[in-house]
N, C-alpha and C positions, 0 to 999 in steps of 0.2 A: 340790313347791316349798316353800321354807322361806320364812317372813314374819321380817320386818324387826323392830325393836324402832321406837314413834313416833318421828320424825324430822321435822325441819320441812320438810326437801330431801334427796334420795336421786339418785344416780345408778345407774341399774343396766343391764347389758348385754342387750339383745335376741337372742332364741336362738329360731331355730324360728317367728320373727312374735310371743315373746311374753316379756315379761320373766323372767328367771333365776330372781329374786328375787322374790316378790309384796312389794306394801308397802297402806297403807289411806292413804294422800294422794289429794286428792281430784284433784288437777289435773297435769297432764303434757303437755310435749313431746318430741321426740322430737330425736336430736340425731346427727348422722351425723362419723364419722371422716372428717376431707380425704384421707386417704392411702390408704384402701381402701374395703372398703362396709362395715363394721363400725354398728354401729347403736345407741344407747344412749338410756334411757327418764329423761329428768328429772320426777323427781315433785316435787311440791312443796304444803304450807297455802295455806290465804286468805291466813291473815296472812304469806305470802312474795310472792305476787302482784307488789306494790309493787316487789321487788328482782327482779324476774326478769331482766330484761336484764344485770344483774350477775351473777346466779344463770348464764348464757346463757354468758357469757365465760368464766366458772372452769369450765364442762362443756367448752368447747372447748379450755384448755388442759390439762384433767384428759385427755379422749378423746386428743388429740393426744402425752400423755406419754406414754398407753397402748398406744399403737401403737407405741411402740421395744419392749415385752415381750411384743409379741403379744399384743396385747389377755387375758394370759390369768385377770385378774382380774374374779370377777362384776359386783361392784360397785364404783365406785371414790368415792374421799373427796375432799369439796367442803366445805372451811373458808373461814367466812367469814372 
């Protein structure tokens, strides 16, 4: 598995029950494609806690772009 550079929030694709990517964020949910069972790992700091439900939203429509390419990106990118 390859690690991440710190990040404050990472989206990364779950493979096999286990994320792609490792990362060292302490905190994560888990975050499912509407369109198939694809499955992806939001990580995220303390200091994001606060924005998560924002944070929630840009995973659902980052997952949901992802599924026109076939999910075939590890991790995908969440700007705030």
């Amino acid at each position: 598995m390859k690690t991440t550079n710190a990040m404050a929030v990472s989206l990364i694709k779950i493979v096999n029950g286990m994320p792609a990517i490792s990362d060292t964020l302490p905190n994560h949910q888990t975050t499912k494609c509407p369109k198939c069972e694809q499955t992806y790992r939001l990580a995220y700091t303390d200091d994001e806690w606060h924005k998560l439900s924002a944070w929630l939203g840009k995973a659902t429509r980052a997952v949901r772009e992802s599924h026109k390419i076939r999910h075939d990106a590890t991790a995908l990118e969440l700007r705030w």
